[in-house]
N, CA, C and O of each residue as an XYZ file, in Angstrom:
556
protein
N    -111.849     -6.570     23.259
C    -111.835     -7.576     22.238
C    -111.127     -8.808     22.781
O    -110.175     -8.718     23.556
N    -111.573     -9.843     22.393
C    -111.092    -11.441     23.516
C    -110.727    -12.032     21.619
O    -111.498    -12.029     20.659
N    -109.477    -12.408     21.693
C    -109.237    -13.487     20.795
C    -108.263    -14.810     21.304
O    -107.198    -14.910     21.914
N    -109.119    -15.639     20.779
C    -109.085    -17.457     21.119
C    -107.419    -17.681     20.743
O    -106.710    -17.345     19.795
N    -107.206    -18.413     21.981
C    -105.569    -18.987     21.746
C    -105.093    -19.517     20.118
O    -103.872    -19.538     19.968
N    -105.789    -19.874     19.093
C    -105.266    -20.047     17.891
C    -104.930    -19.013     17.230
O    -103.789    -18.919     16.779
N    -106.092    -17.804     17.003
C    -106.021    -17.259     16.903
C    -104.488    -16.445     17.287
O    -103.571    -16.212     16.499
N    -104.559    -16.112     18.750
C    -103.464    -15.467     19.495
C    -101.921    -16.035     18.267
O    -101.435    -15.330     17.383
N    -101.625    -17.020     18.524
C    -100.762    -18.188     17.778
C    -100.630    -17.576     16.765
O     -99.664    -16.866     16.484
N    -101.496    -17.760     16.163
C    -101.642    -17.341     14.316
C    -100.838    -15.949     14.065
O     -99.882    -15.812     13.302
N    -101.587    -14.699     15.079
C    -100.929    -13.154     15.191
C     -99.277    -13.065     15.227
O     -98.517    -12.344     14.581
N     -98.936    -14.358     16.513
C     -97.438    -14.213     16.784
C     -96.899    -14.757     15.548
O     -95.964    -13.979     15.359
N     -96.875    -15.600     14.563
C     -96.184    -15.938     13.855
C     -95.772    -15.125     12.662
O     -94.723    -15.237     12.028
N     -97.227    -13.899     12.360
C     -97.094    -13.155     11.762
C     -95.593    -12.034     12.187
O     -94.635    -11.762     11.463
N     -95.910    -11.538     13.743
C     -95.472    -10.635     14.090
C     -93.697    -10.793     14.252
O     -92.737    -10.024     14.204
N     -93.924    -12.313     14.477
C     -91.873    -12.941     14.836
C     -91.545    -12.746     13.353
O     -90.484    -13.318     13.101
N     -92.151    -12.059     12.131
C     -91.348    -12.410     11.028
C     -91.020    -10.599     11.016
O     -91.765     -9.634     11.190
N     -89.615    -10.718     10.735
C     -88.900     -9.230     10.520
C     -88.546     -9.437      9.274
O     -88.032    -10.445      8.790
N     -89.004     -7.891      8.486
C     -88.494     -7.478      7.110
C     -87.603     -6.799      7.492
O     -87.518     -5.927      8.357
N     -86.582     -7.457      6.451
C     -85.079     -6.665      6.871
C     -84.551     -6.166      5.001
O     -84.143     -6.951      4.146
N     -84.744     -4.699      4.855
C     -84.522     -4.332      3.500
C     -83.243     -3.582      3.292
O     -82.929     -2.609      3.977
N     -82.609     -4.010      2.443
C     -81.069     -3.797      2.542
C     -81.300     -2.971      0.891
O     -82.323     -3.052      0.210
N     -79.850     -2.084      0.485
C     -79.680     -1.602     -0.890
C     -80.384     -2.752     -2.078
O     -81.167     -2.529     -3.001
N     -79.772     -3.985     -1.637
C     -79.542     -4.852     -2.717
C     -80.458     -5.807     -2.397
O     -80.163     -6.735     -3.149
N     -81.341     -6.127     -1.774
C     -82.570     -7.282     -1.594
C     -83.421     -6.754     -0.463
O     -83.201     -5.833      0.323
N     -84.430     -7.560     -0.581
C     -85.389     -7.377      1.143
C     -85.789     -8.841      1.290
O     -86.130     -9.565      0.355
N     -85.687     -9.288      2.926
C     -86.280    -10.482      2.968
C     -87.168    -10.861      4.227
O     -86.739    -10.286      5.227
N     -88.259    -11.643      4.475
C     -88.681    -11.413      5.839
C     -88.483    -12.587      6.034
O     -88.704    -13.519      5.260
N     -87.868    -12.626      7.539
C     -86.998    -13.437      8.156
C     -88.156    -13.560      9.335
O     -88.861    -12.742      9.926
N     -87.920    -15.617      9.395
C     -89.089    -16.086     10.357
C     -88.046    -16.566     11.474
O     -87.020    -17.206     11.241
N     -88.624    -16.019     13.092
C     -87.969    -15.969     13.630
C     -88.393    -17.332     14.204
O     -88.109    -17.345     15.402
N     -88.944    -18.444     13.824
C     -89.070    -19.768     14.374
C     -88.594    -20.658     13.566
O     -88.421    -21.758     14.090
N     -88.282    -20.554     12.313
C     -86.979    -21.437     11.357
C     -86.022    -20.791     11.347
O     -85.038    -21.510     11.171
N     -85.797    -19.837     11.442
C     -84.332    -19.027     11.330
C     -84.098    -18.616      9.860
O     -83.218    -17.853      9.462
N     -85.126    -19.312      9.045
C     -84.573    -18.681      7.845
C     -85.593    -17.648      6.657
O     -86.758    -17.470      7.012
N     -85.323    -17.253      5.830
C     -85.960    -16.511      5.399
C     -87.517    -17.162      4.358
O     -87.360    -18.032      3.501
N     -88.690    -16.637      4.615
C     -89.582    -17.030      4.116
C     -89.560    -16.354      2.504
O     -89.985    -17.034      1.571
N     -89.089    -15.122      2.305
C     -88.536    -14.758      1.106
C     -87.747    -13.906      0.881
O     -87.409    -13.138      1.782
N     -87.255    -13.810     -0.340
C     -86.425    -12.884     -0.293
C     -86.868    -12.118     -1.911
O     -87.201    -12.753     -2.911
N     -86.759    -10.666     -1.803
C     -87.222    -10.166     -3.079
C     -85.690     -8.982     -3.685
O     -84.996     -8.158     -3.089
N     -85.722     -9.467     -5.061
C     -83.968     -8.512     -5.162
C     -84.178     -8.431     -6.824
O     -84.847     -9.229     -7.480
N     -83.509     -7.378     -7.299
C     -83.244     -6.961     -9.154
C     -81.698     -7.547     -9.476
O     -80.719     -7.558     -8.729
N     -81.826     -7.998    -10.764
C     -80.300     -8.085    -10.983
C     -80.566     -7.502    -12.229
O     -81.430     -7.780    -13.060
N     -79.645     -6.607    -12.227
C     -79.299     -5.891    -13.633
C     -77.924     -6.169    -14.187
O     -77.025     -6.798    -13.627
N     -77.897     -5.424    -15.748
C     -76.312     -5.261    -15.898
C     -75.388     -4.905    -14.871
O     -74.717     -5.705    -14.220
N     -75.388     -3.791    -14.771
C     -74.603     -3.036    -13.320
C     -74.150     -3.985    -11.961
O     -73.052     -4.049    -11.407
N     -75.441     -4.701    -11.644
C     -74.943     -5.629    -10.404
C     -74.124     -6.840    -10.570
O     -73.445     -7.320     -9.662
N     -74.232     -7.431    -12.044
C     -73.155     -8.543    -12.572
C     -71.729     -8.282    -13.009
O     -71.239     -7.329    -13.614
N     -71.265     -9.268    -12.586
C     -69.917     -8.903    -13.170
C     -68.507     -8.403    -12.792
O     -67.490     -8.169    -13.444
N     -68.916     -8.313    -11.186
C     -67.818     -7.711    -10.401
C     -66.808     -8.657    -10.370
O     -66.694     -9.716    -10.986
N     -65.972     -8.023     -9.425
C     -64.300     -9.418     -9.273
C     -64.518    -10.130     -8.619
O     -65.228     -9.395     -7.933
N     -64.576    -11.290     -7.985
C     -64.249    -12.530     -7.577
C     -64.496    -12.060     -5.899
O     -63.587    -11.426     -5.362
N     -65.365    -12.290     -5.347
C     -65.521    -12.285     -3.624
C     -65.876    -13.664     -2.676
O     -66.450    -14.748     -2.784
N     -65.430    -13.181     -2.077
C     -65.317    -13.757     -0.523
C     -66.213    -14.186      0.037
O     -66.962    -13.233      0.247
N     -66.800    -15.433      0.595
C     -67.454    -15.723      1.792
C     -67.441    -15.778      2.988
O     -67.249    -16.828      3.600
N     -67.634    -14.697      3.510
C     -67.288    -14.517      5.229
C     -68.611    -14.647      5.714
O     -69.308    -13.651      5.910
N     -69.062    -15.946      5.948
C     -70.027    -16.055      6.691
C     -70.221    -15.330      7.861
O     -69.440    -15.404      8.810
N     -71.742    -14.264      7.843
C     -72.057    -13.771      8.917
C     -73.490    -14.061      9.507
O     -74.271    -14.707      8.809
N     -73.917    -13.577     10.870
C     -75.072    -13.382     11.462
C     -75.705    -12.059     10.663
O     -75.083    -11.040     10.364
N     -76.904    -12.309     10.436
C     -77.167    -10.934     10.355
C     -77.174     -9.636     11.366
O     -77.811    -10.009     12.351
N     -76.881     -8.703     11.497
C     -76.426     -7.476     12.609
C     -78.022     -7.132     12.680
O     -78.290     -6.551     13.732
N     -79.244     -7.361     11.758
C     -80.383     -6.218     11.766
C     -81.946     -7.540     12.510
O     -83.175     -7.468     12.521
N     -80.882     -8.612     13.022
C     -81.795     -9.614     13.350
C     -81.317    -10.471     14.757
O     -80.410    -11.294     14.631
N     -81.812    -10.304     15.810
C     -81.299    -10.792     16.740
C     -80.697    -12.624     16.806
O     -81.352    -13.491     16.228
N     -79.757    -12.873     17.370
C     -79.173    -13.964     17.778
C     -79.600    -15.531     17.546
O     -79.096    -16.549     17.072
N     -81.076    -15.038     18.287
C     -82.483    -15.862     18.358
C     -83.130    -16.091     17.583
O     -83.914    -17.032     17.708
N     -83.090    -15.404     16.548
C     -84.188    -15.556     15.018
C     -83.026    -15.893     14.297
O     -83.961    -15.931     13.498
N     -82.231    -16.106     13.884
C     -81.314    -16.379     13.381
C     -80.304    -17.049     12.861
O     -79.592    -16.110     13.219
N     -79.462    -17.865     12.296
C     -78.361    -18.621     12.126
C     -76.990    -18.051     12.332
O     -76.594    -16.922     12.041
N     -76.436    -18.893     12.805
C     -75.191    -18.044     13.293
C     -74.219    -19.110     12.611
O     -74.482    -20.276     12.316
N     -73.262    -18.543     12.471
C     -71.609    -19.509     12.040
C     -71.779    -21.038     12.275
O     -71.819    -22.072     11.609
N     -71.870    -20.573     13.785
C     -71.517    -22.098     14.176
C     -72.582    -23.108     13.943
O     -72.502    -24.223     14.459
N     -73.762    -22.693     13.043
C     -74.930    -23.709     13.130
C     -74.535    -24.623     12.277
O     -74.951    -25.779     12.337
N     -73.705    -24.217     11.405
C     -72.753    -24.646      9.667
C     -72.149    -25.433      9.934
O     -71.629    -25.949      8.944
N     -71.741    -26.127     11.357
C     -70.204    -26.374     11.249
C     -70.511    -27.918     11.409
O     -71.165    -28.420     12.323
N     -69.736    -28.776     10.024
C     -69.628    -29.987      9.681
C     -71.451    -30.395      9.515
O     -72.137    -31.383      9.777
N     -71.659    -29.283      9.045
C     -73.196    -29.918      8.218
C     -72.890    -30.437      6.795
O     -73.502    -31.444      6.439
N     -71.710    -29.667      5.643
C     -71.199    -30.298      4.963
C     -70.901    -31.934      4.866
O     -71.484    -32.674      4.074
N     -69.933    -32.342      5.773
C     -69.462    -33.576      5.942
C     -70.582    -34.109      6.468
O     -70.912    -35.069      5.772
N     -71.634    -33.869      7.748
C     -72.686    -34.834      8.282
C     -73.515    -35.149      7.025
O     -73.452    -36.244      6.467
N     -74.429    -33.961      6.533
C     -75.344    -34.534      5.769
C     -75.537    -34.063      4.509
O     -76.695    -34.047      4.093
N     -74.259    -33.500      3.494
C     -73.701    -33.180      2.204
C     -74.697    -31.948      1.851
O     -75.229    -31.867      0.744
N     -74.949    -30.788      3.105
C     -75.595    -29.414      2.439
C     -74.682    -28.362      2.165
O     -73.668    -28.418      2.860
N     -74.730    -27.574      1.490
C     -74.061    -26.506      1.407
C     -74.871    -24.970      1.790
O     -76.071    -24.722      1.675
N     -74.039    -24.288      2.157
C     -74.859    -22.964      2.676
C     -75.503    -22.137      1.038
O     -74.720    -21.407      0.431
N     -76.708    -22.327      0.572
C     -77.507    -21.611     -0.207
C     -77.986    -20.293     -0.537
O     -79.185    -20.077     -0.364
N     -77.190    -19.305     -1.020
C     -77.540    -17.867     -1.050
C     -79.241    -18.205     -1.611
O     -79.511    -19.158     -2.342
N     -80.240    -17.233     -1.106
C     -80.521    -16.989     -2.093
C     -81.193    -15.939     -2.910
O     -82.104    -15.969     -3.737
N     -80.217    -14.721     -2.254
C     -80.061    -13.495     -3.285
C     -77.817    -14.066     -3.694
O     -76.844    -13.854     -2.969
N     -77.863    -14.592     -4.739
C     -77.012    -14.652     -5.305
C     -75.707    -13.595     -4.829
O     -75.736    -12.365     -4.881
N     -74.616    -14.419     -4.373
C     -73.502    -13.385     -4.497
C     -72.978    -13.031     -5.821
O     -72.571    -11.871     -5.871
N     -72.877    -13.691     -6.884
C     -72.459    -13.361     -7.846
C     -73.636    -12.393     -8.664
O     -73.278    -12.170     -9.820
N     -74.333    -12.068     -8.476
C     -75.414    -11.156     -9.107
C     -74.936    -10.203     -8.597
O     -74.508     -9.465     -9.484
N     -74.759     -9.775     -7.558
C     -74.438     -8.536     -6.658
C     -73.088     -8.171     -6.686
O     -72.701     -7.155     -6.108
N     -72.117     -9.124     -7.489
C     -70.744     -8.842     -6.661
C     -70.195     -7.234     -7.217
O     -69.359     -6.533     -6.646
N     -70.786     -6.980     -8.229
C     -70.502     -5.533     -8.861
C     -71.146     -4.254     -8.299
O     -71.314     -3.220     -8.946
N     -71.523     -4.475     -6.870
C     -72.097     -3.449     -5.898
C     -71.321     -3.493     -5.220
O     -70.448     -4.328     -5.455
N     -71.178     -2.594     -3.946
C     -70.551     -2.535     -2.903
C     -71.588     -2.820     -1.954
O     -71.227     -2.742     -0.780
N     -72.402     -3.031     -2.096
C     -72.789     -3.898     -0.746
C     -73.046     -5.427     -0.755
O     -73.812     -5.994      0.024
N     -72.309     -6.034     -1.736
C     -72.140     -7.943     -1.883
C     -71.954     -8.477     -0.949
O     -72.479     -9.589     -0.999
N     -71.165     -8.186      0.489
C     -71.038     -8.820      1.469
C     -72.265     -8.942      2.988
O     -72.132     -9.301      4.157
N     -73.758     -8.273      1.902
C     -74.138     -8.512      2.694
C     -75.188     -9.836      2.184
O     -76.076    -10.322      2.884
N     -74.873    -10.205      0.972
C     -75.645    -11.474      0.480
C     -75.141    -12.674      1.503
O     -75.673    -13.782      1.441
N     -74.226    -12.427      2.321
C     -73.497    -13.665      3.004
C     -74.055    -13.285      4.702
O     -73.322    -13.657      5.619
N     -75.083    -12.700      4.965
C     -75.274    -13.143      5.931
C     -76.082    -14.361      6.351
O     -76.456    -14.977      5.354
N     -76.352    -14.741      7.137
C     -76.910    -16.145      7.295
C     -78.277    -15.862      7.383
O     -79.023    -16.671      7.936
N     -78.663    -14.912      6.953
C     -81.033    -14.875      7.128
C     -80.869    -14.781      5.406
O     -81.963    -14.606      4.869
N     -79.851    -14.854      4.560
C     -79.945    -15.005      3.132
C     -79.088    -16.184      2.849
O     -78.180    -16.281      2.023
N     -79.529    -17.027      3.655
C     -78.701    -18.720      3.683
C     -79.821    -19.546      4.099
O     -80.612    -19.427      5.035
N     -79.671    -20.590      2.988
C     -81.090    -21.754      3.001
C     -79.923    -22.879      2.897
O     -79.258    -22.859      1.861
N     -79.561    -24.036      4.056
C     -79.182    -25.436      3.582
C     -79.708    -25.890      2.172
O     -80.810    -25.825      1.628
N     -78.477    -26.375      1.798
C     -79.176    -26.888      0.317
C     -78.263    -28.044     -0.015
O     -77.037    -28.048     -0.133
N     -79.107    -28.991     -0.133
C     -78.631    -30.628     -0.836
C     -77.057    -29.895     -1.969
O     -77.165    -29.264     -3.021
N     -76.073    -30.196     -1.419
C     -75.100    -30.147     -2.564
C     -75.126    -30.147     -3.950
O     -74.751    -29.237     -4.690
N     -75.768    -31.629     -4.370
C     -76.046    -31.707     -5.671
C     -77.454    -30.803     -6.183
O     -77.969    -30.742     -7.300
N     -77.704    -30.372     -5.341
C     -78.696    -29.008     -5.750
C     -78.322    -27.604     -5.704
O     -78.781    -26.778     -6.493
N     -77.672    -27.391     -4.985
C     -76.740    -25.840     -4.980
C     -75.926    -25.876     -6.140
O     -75.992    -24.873     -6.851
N     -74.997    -27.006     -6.585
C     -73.728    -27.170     -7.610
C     -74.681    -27.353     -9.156
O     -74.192    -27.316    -10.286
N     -75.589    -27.477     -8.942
C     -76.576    -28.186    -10.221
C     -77.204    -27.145    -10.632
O     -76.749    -26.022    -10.848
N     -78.594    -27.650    -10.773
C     -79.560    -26.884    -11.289
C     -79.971    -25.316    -10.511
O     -80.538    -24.451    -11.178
N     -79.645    -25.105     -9.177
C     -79.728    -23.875     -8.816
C     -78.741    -23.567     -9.394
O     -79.204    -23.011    -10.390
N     -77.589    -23.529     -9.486
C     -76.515    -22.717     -9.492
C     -76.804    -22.435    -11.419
O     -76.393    -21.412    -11.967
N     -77.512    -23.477    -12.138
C     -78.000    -23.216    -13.735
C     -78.660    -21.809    -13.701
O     -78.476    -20.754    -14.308
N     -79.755    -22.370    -12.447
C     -80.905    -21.124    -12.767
C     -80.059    -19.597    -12.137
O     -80.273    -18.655    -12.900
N     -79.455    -19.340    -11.310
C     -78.773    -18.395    -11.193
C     -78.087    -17.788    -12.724
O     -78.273    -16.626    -13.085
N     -77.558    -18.442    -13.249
C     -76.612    -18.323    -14.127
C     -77.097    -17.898    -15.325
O     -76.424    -17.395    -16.225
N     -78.464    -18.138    -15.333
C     -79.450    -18.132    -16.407
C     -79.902    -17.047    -15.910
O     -79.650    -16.203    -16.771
N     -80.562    -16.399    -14.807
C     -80.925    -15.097    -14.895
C     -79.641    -14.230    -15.050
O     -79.817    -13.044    -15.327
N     -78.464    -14.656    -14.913
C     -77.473    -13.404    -14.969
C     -77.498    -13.339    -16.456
O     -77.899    -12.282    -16.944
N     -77.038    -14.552    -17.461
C     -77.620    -14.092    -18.843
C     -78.540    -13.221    -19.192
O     -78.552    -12.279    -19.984
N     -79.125    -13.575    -18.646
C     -80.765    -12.436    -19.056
C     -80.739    -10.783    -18.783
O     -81.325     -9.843    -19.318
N     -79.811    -10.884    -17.732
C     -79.269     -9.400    -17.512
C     -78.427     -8.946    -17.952
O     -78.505     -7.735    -18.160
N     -77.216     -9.648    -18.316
C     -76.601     -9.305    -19.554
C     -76.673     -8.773    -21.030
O     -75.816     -8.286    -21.768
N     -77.997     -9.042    -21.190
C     -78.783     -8.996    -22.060
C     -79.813     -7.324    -22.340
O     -80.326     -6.747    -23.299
N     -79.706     -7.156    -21.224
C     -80.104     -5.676    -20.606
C     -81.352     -5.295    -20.212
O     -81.927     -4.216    -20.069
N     -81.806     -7.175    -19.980
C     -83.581     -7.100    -19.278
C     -82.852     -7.331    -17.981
O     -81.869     -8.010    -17.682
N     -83.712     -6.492    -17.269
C     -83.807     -6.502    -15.626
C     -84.784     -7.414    -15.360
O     -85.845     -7.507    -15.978
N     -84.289     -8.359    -14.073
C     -84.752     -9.437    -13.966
C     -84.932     -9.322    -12.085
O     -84.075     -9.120    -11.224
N     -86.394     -9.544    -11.980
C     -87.024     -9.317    -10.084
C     -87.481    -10.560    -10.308
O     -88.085    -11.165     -9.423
C-alpha cells in the first residue's frame, strides 16, 4: 500500500496525539502545540468542596518532555503578555478527591487572557459547580 506525503502528514498528527486518562479527567494531548485538544471530566457533589489547594505547577509524568509544557515555559508570561495558566479540568471541582493535584499538570493548562480566566471562565466554572451542588452530575 503507497500513501501520498499528505496523506502520510495527516496519519502523524493523528498518531502524536496521546490520550492520557487519569481517575478524575481524560485528555488527548497534541504533541505539536503542547496542549490539550480536549479534555473530558464529571463533577459531582463528592468532587466539590474540598479545602483550599495548592498550585504546584507540574509537567505531566505520562507525556514526554517534548509534547509538553514544562514550568519554565510560564515564566514571566504573566508580566510579558497578561496570561494566566488556565485549568481546564477545574481544580476546584476536584479539590474533594485525592487526586486534585493532578489537575495542575501542564497538558491540563491552556494560556488564558487574564481578564478571561478571572471573568467569565472562572463564572462558567462556578456555575457548573452550582449545578452539582444541586445533585445533577455535570460531563
Amino acid at each position: 500500500m503507497r500513501f501520498d506525503v499528505t496523506t502520510l502528514q495527516q496519519l502523524f498528527r493523528i498518531i502524536a496525539r496521546v490520550v492520557s486518562a487519569r481517575p478524575i479527567y481524560t485528555l488527548q494531548n497534541n504533541a505539536q502545540t503542547k496542549f490539550a485538544d480536549w479534555v473530558a471530566y464529571r463533577v459531582t457533589p463528592n468532587t466539590i468542596d474540598g479545602p483550599s489547594r495548592s498550585r504546584n505547577w507540574q509537567q505531566d509524568p505520562n507525556i514526554p518532555a517534548t509534547q509538553t509544557m514544562v514550568p519554565a515555559d510560564y515564566n514571566g508570561a504573566h508580566a510579558t503578555i497578561g496570561t494566566d495558566r488556565g485549568h481546564q479540568v477545574p481544580l476546584a471541582s476536584f479539590s474533594n478527591t485525592p487526586h486534585w493535584a493532578t489537575t495542575n499538570y501542564l497538558s491540563n493548562i491552556t494560556p488564558q487572557a487574564s481578564n478571561l480566566n478571572q471573568g467569565p471562565w472562572a463564572q462558567l466554572e462556578n456555575a457548573v459547580r452550582n449545578l452539582a451542588r444541586t445533585g445533577q452530575v455535570i460531563i
